[in-house]
C-alpha positions in Angstrom: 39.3 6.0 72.6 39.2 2.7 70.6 41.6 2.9 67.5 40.2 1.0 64.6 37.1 -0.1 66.0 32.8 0.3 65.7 29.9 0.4 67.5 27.1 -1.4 65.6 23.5 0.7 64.8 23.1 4.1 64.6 21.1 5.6 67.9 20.5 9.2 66.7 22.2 12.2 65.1 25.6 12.4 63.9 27.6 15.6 63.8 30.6 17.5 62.8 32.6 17.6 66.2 33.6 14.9 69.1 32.4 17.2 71.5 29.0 18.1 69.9 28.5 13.7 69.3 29.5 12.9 73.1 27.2 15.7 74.6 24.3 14.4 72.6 25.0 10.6 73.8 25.3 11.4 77.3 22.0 12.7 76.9 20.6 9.6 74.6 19.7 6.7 76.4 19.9 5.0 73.5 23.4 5.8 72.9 26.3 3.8 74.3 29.5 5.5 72.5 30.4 7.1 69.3 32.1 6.5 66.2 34.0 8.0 63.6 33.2 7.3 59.9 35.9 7.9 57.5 34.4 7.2 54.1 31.5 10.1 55.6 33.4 13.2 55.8 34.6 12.0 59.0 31.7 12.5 60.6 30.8 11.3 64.4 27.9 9.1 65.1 25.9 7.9 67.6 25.9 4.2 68.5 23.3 1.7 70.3 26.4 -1.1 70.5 27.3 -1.7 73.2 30.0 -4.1 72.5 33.3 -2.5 71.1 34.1 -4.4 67.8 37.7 -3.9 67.0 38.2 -4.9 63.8 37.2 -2.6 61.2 38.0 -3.1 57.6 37.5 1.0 56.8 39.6 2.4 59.7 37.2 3.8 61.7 37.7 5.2 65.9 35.3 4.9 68.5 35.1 6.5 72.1 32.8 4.8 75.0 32.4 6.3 78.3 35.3 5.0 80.5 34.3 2.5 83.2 34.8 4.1 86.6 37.3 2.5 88.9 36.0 0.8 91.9 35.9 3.4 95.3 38.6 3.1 97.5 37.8 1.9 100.7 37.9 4.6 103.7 41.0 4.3 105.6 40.7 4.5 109.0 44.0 6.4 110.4 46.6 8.0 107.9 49.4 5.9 106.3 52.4 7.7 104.5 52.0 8.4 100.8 54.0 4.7 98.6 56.5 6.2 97.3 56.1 7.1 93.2 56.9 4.0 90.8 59.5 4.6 88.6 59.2 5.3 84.9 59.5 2.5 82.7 62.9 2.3 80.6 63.4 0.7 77.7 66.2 -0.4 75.9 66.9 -0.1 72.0 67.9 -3.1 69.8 69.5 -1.7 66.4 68.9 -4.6 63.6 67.0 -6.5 65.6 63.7 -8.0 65.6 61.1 -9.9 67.9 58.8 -12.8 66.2 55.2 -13.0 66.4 52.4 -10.4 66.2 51.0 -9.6 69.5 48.5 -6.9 68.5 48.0 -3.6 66.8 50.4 -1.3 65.0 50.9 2.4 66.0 52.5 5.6 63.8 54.8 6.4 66.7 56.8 4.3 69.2 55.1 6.4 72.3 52.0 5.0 71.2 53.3 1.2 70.8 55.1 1.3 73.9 51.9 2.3 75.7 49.8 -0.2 74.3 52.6 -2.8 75.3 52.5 -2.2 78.5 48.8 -2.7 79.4 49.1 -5.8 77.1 50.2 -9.2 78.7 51.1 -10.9 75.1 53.1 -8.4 74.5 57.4 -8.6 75.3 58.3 -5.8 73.1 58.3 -3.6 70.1 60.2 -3.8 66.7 59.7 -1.1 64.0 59.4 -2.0 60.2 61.0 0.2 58.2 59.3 -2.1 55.2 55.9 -0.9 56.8 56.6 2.6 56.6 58.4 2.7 59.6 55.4 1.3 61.8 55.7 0.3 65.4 54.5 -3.2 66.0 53.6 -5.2 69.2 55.7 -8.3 69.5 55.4 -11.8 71.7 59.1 -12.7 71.0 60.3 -12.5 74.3 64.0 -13.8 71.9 65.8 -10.6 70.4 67.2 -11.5 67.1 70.0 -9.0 66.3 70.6 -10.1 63.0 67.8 -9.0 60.9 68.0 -8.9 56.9 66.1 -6.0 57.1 67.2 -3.1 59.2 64.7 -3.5 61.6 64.7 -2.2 65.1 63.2 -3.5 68.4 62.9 -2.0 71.8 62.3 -4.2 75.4 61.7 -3.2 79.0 65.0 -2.9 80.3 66.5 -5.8 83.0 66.5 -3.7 86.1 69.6 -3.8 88.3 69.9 -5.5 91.8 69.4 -3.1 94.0 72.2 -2.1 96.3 72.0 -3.3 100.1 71.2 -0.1 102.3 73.9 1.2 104.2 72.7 2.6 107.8 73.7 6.0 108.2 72.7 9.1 110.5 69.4 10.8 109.2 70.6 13.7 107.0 68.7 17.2 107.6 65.2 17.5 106.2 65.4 18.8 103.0 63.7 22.0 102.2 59.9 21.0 100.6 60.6 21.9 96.7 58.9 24.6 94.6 55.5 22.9 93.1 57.0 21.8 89.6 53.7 21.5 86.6 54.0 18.7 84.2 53.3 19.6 80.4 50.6 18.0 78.2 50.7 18.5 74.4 47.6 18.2 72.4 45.1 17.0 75.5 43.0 19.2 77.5 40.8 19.4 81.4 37.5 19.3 81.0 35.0 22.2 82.9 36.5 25.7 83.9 37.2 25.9 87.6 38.2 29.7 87.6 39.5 33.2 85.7 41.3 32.6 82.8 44.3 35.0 82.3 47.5 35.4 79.8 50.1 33.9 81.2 50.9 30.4 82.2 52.4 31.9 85.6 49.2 33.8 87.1 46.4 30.7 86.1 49.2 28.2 87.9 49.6 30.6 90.7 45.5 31.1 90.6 45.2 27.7 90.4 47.1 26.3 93.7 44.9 28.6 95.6 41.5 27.3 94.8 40.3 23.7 95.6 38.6 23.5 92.9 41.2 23.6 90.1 43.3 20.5 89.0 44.8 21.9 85.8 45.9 24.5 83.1 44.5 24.3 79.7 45.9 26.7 77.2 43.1 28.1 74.4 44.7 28.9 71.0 41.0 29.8 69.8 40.6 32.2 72.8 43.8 34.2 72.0 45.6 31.7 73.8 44.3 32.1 76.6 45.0 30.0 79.9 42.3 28.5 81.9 41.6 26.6 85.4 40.5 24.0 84.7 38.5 21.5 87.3 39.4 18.1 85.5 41.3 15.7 87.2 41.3 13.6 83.7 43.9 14.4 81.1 42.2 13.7 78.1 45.1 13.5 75.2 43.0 13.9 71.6 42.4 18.0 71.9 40.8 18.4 68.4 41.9 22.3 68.1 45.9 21.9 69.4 45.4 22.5 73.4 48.0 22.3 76.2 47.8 21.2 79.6 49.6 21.5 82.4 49.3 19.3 85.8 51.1 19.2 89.5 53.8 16.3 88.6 
Protein backbone atom coordinates (compact mmCIF):
# COMPACT_ATOMS: atom_id res chain seq x y z
CA UNK A 1 0.00 0.00 0.00
CA UNK A 2 1.37 3.43 -1.18
CA UNK A 3 -0.40 6.34 0.89
CA UNK A 4 -0.85 9.35 -1.25
CA UNK A 5 0.48 8.11 -4.36
CA UNK A 6 -0.63 7.06 -8.43
CA UNK A 7 0.04 4.89 -10.97
CA UNK A 8 -0.14 6.76 -14.37
CA UNK A 9 -2.75 5.27 -17.36
CA UNK A 10 -5.57 3.34 -16.90
CA UNK A 11 -5.01 -0.60 -18.09
CA UNK A 12 -8.65 -1.76 -17.82
CA UNK A 13 -11.72 -1.80 -15.66
CA UNK A 14 -12.13 -0.22 -12.48
CA UNK A 15 -14.42 -1.45 -9.68
CA UNK A 16 -16.11 -1.03 -6.44
CA UNK A 17 -13.87 -3.27 -4.14
CA UNK A 18 -9.86 -3.73 -3.60
CA UNK A 19 -10.30 -7.22 -3.79
CA UNK A 20 -12.42 -7.32 -7.05
CA UNK A 21 -9.50 -4.51 -8.76
CA UNK A 22 -6.40 -6.70 -7.52
CA UNK A 23 -7.97 -10.08 -8.91
CA UNK A 24 -8.56 -8.43 -12.22
CA UNK A 25 -4.78 -7.08 -12.36
CA UNK A 26 -3.29 -10.23 -11.52
CA UNK A 27 -4.95 -11.44 -14.38
CA UNK A 28 -4.17 -8.18 -16.79
CA UNK A 29 -0.94 -8.18 -18.19
CA UNK A 30 -1.30 -4.87 -18.76
CA UNK A 31 -1.85 -4.01 -15.27
CA UNK A 32 0.99 -3.24 -12.86
CA UNK A 33 -1.01 -2.01 -9.48
CA UNK A 34 -4.10 -0.20 -8.55
CA UNK A 35 -5.20 2.97 -7.46
CA UNK A 36 -7.74 4.64 -5.52
CA UNK A 37 -9.57 7.72 -6.92
CA UNK A 38 -11.15 9.90 -4.44
CA UNK A 39 -12.91 12.61 -6.45
CA UNK A 40 -14.62 9.08 -8.37
CA UNK A 41 -16.64 7.59 -5.67
CA UNK A 42 -13.59 6.07 -4.46
CA UNK A 43 -13.39 3.82 -6.92
CA UNK A 44 -10.29 1.30 -7.68
CA UNK A 45 -8.52 1.32 -10.97
CA UNK A 46 -6.31 -0.48 -12.90
CA UNK A 47 -2.92 0.98 -13.76
CA UNK A 48 -0.26 0.32 -16.66
CA UNK A 49 2.51 2.52 -14.37
CA UNK A 50 4.74 0.97 -13.44
CA UNK A 51 6.57 3.49 -11.54
CA UNK A 52 4.90 4.58 -8.08
CA UNK A 53 4.47 8.40 -8.14
CA UNK A 54 4.14 9.61 -4.65
CA UNK A 55 3.03 12.80 -4.80
CA UNK A 56 -0.56 13.32 -5.52
CA UNK A 57 -2.22 16.66 -5.22
CA UNK A 58 -5.94 14.82 -4.81
CA UNK A 59 -5.00 12.20 -2.05
CA UNK A 60 -5.15 9.27 -3.83
CA UNK A 61 -3.63 5.30 -2.49
CA UNK A 62 -2.15 2.81 -4.55
CA UNK A 63 -1.23 -0.97 -3.90
CA UNK A 64 1.51 -2.81 -6.21
CA UNK A 65 2.33 -6.35 -5.91
CA UNK A 66 5.12 -6.60 -3.15
CA UNK A 67 8.50 -7.58 -4.51
CA UNK A 68 9.47 -11.03 -3.18
CA UNK A 69 12.41 -11.29 -0.91
CA UNK A 70 15.45 -12.96 -2.28
CA UNK A 71 15.43 -17.17 -1.32
CA UNK A 72 17.39 -18.09 1.40
CA UNK A 73 20.21 -20.07 0.66
CA UNK A 74 19.92 -23.87 1.86
CA UNK A 75 21.68 -24.51 4.91
CA UNK A 76 23.64 -27.35 5.13
CA UNK A 77 23.40 -28.70 8.90
CA UNK A 78 20.98 -27.02 11.49
CA UNK A 79 22.09 -23.87 13.45
CA UNK A 80 19.98 -22.76 16.66
CA UNK A 81 17.08 -20.37 16.00
CA UNK A 82 18.94 -16.05 16.69
CA UNK A 83 17.31 -15.28 19.36
CA UNK A 84 14.06 -12.67 18.80
CA UNK A 85 15.10 -8.89 18.43
CA UNK A 86 13.63 -6.78 20.90
CA UNK A 87 10.79 -4.40 20.35
CA UNK A 88 11.75 -0.97 19.65
CA UNK A 89 11.04 1.65 22.60
CA UNK A 90 10.54 4.93 22.36
CA UNK A 91 10.76 7.66 24.61
CA UNK A 92 8.21 10.70 24.91
CA UNK A 93 9.35 14.44 24.80
CA UNK A 94 6.39 16.68 26.29
CA UNK A 95 6.88 20.31 24.67
CA UNK A 96 9.34 19.44 22.60
CA UNK A 97 10.04 19.44 19.00
CA UNK A 98 12.58 18.11 16.31
CA UNK A 99 13.52 20.52 13.17
CA UNK A 100 13.24 19.57 9.68
CA UNK A 101 10.69 17.57 7.64
CA UNK A 102 11.89 14.18 6.86
CA UNK A 103 8.85 12.81 5.12
CA UNK A 104 5.14 12.18 5.26
CA UNK A 105 2.60 12.83 7.92
CA UNK A 106 0.41 10.03 9.54
CA UNK A 107 -3.20 10.37 11.59
CA UNK A 108 -1.75 8.19 14.38
CA UNK A 109 1.67 7.86 15.97
CA UNK A 110 1.66 3.85 15.23
CA UNK A 111 1.70 4.72 11.80
CA UNK A 112 4.58 7.59 11.98
CA UNK A 113 6.70 5.52 14.11
CA UNK A 114 6.56 2.79 11.51
CA UNK A 115 7.33 4.79 8.70
CA UNK A 116 10.33 6.13 10.83
CA UNK A 117 11.84 3.33 11.22
CA UNK A 118 12.26 1.95 7.71
CA UNK A 119 13.28 5.61 6.90
CA UNK A 120 17.11 6.52 7.24
CA UNK A 121 16.39 10.52 7.26
CA UNK A 122 14.34 10.14 9.79
CA UNK A 123 15.53 10.63 13.97
CA UNK A 124 12.13 11.01 15.29
CA UNK A 125 8.56 12.07 15.52
CA UNK A 126 6.91 15.31 16.89
CA UNK A 127 3.09 15.80 16.79
CA UNK A 128 1.46 19.21 15.83
CA UNK A 129 -1.27 19.89 17.77
CA UNK A 130 -1.51 23.13 15.22
CA UNK A 131 -1.97 20.38 12.43
CA UNK A 132 -4.74 18.67 13.92
CA UNK A 133 -2.70 16.76 16.01
CA UNK A 134 -0.68 15.10 13.07
CA UNK A 135 2.38 12.91 13.43
CA UNK A 136 5.26 14.10 11.55
CA UNK A 137 8.63 12.52 10.47
CA UNK A 138 11.58 14.58 11.73
CA UNK A 139 15.61 14.82 10.79
CA UNK A 140 16.36 16.78 14.02
CA UNK A 141 18.38 14.38 15.60
CA UNK A 142 18.45 17.84 18.56
CA UNK A 143 15.25 17.64 20.94
CA UNK A 144 14.21 21.08 21.63
CA UNK A 145 12.09 21.00 24.89
CA UNK A 146 11.03 24.39 24.84
CA UNK A 147 8.53 24.69 22.16
CA UNK A 148 6.05 27.81 21.97
CA UNK A 149 3.57 25.55 20.92
CA UNK A 150 2.75 22.56 23.00
CA UNK A 151 4.21 20.24 20.76
CA UNK A 152 5.35 16.73 21.50
CA UNK A 153 8.15 14.52 20.01
CA UNK A 154 8.98 10.96 20.54
CA UNK A 155 12.86 9.24 19.74
CA UNK A 156 14.25 5.70 19.83
CA UNK A 157 15.22 5.32 23.30
CA UNK A 158 19.37 5.25 24.28
CA UNK A 159 19.57 1.60 25.14
CA UNK A 160 21.43 0.65 28.33
CA UNK A 161 24.95 -0.98 28.56
CA UNK A 162 24.36 -4.24 29.02
CA UNK A 163 25.35 -5.92 32.24
CA UNK A 164 28.58 -8.30 32.14
CA UNK A 165 27.32 -12.03 32.41
CA UNK A 166 27.83 -13.58 35.56
CA UNK A 167 28.71 -17.47 35.18
CA UNK A 168 26.46 -19.49 37.07
CA UNK A 169 25.34 -23.33 37.17
CA UNK A 170 22.72 -24.07 34.28
CA UNK A 171 19.33 -23.65 35.88
CA UNK A 172 16.69 -26.67 35.04
CA UNK A 173 15.16 -26.57 31.66
CA UNK A 174 12.14 -24.76 31.80
CA UNK A 175 8.92 -26.34 30.89
CA UNK A 176 8.20 -25.47 26.83
CA UNK A 177 5.27 -22.70 27.25
CA UNK A 178 1.67 -23.04 26.07
CA UNK A 179 1.58 -21.78 22.25
CA UNK A 180 0.54 -18.00 22.95
CA UNK A 181 -1.56 -16.25 19.46
CA UNK A 182 -0.80 -12.78 18.73
CA UNK A 183 -3.90 -10.44 17.82
CA UNK A 184 -4.32 -8.46 14.57
CA UNK A 185 -7.00 -5.76 14.41
CA UNK A 186 -8.43 -4.75 11.14
CA UNK A 187 -5.97 -7.09 8.74
CA UNK A 188 -6.76 -10.48 7.49
CA UNK A 189 -4.86 -14.16 5.91
CA UNK A 190 -5.47 -14.65 2.67
CA UNK A 191 -6.89 -18.32 1.25
CA UNK A 192 -8.81 -20.76 3.65
CA UNK A 193 -6.61 -23.57 4.84
CA UNK A 194 -9.43 -25.54 6.76
CA UNK A 195 -13.18 -25.75 8.70
CA UNK A 196 -14.22 -22.70 9.90
CA UNK A 197 -16.00 -22.93 13.42
CA UNK A 198 -17.42 -20.42 16.30
CA UNK A 199 -15.03 -20.05 18.55
CA UNK A 200 -11.49 -18.61 18.51
CA UNK A 201 -10.41 -21.80 20.78
CA UNK A 202 -11.43 -24.73 18.35
CA UNK A 203 -10.00 -22.88 14.75
CA UNK A 204 -6.60 -22.30 16.98
CA UNK A 205 -6.69 -25.69 18.25
CA UNK A 206 -7.72 -26.88 14.43
CA UNK A 207 -5.17 -24.92 13.24
CA UNK A 208 -1.90 -26.20 15.17
CA UNK A 209 -2.78 -29.59 13.87
CA UNK A 210 -2.73 -28.99 10.15
CA UNK A 211 0.39 -27.90 8.12
CA UNK A 212 -1.30 -26.12 6.11
CA UNK A 213 -2.75 -23.29 8.40
CA UNK A 214 -0.68 -20.13 9.46
CA UNK A 215 -3.57 -18.11 10.93
CA UNK A 216 -7.12 -17.15 12.28
CA UNK A 217 -9.20 -14.69 10.52
CA UNK A 218 -12.39 -13.76 12.20
CA UNK A 219 -15.60 -13.05 9.56
CA UNK A 220 -18.09 -10.46 10.89
CA UNK A 221 -20.02 -11.01 7.45
CA UNK A 222 -20.10 -14.77 8.07
CA UNK A 223 -21.69 -14.54 11.49
CA UNK A 224 -18.46 -14.07 12.85
CA UNK A 225 -17.17 -16.81 11.96
CA UNK A 226 -13.43 -17.98 12.51
CA UNK A 227 -11.44 -19.34 9.75
CA UNK A 228 -7.90 -21.28 8.95
CA UNK A 229 -6.45 -19.52 7.15
CA UNK A 230 -3.22 -20.58 4.87
CA UNK A 231 -1.57 -17.00 4.67
CA UNK A 232 1.63 -16.55 6.09
CA UNK A 233 1.13 -12.52 5.18
CA UNK A 234 -0.74 -10.35 7.62
CA UNK A 235 -2.19 -7.99 5.37
CA UNK A 236 -3.48 -4.93 7.79
CA UNK A 237 -6.18 -2.82 5.52
CA UNK A 238 -9.33 -5.57 6.05
CA UNK A 239 -12.05 -3.42 4.19
CA UNK A 240 -15.09 -5.10 6.24
CA UNK A 241 -13.41 -4.89 10.08
CA UNK A 242 -11.52 -8.59 10.28
CA UNK A 243 -9.28 -9.97 13.00
CA UNK A 244 -6.36 -12.06 12.85
CA UNK A 245 -4.67 -13.97 15.02
CA UNK A 246 -0.93 -15.52 14.56
CA UNK A 247 1.62 -17.89 16.68
CA UNK A 248 3.77 -14.83 18.38
Amino acid sequence: RHEGSFLYSYAGDSFNTLEEAQAACLANSACNGITQEPYNNNRYTQRRGPEIHDWSPTGETSWTVCDEPEPEPEIESPEPEPEPEPETTWCRHEGSFLYSYAGDSFNTLEEAQAACLVNSACNGITQEPYNNNRYTQRRGPEIHDWSPTGETSWTVCDEPEPEPEIESPEPEPEPEPETTWCRHEGSFLYSYAGDSFNTLEEAQAACLVNSACNGITQEPYNNNRYTQRRGPEIHDWSPTGETSWTVC
